[in-house]
N, C-alpha and C positions, 0 to 999 in steps of 0.2 A: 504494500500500500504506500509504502514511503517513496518508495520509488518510482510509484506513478503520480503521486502528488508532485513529485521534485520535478519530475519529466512534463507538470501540467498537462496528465492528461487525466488527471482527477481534481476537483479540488478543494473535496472535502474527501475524509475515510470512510464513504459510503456503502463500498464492497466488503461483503466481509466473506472471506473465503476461508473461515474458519467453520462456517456451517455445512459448505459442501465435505468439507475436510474428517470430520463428526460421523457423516451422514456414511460418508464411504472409506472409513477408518482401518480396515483391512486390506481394500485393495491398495491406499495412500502408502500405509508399513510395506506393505509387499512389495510396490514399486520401488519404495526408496532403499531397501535391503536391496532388491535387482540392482540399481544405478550401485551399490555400493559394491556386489560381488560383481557385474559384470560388464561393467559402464553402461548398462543402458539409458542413456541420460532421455533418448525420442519417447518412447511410452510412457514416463514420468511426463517431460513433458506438455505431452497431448493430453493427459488426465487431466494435469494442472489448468491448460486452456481450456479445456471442456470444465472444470470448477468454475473458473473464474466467467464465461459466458452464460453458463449455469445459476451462478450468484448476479453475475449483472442484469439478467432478465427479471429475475426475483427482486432485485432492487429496484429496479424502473417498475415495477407492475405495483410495488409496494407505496414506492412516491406516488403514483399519477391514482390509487385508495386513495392515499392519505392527503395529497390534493384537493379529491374530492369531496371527503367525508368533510373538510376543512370548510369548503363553501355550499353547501351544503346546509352544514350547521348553521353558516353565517346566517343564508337565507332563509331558514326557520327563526329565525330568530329576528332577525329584520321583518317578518309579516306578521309573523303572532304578536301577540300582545306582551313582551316580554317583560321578567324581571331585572331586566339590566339596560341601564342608561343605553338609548340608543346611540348618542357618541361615544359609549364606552365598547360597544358588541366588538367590533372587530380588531378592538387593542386584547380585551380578555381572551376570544377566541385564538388568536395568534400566542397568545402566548399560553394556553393549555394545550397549542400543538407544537410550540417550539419546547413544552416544558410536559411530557407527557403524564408528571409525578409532580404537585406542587404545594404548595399552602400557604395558608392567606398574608405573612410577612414576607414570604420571596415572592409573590406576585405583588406586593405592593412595591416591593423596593426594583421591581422590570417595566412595571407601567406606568407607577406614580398615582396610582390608586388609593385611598387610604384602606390600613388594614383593615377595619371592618368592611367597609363596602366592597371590599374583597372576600371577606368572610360570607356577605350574606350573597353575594354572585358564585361564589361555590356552590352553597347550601341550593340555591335554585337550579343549579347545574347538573347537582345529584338529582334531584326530584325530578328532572325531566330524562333522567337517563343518562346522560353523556357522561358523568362523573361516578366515582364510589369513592366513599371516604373509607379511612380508617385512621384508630388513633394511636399517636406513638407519642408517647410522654406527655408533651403539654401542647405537641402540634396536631390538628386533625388533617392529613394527608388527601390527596385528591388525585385517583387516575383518573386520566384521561381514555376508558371504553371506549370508545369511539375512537380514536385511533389507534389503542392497539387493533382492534378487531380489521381494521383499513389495514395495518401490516403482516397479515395472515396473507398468504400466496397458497393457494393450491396446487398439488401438484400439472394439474390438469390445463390448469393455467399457465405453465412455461413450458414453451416448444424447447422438443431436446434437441442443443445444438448436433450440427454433424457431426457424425464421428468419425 
């Protein structure tokens, strides 16, 4: 990943080819035992791009969910009758999707919110679904459901590169 960042052709670490890596954990050992007993460095290699085209479709199919679920929510919320300032909707939305885990002093101090009316735009967040809370010490935490659920990929859903 470092090396595609340096090379800008990435330019965040959005590929993670640690999951295709998981996923085919035996054939990954087996190959890289081969390159080491017999130089086969091509077979190695051709897994590794068939991971990484593997993880890149899965990335892109993942962004362009979590895009949508993104405006999506906006526009629910921009029609219905919301509990959140309407010049507020699209700073708190953006920021439960740049912050998929949050709570109501670090979302005050990213949008300039005060902490309560960040508290009670959680609290409605939950209620309509988007949100779950849970508490941990004296913080009550906030995922973001909705886009985890936008970063599920089915397998069905990525064409298997060539082989």
């Amino acid at each position: 990943m470092l090396q595609l960042i340096d090379e800008n052709l990435l330019s965040f670490p959005v590929l993670f080819i640690s999951g295709y890596l998981s996923e085919h954990e035996n054939t990954y050992k087996k190959l890289l035992l081969r390159v080491t007993k017999t130089g086969d460095w091509w077979t190695f290699i051709l897994f590794m791009l068939r991971g990484f085209a593997e993880q890149a479709a899965k990335s892109k199919i993942s962004l362009i969910q979590l895009k949508k679920a993104r405006k999506e929510l906006k526009a629910k919320l921009f029609k219905m009758k919301s509990p959140l300032r309407q010049s507020n909707i699209s700073m708190v939305i953006d920021h439960i999707f740049e912050h998929p885990t949050t709570h109501s002093r670090f979302m005050e101090e990213q949008t300039r919110i005060h902490w309560q009316t960040c508290s009670k735009y959680l609290k409605a967040l939950t209620k309509l679904g988007v949100l779950t809370e849970q508490a941990s010490g004296k913080y009550k935490f906030y995922k973001n459901q909705m886009a985890l659920r936008a970063m599920v990929v089915k397998k069905s859903q990525v064409k298997n590169p060539k082989r």
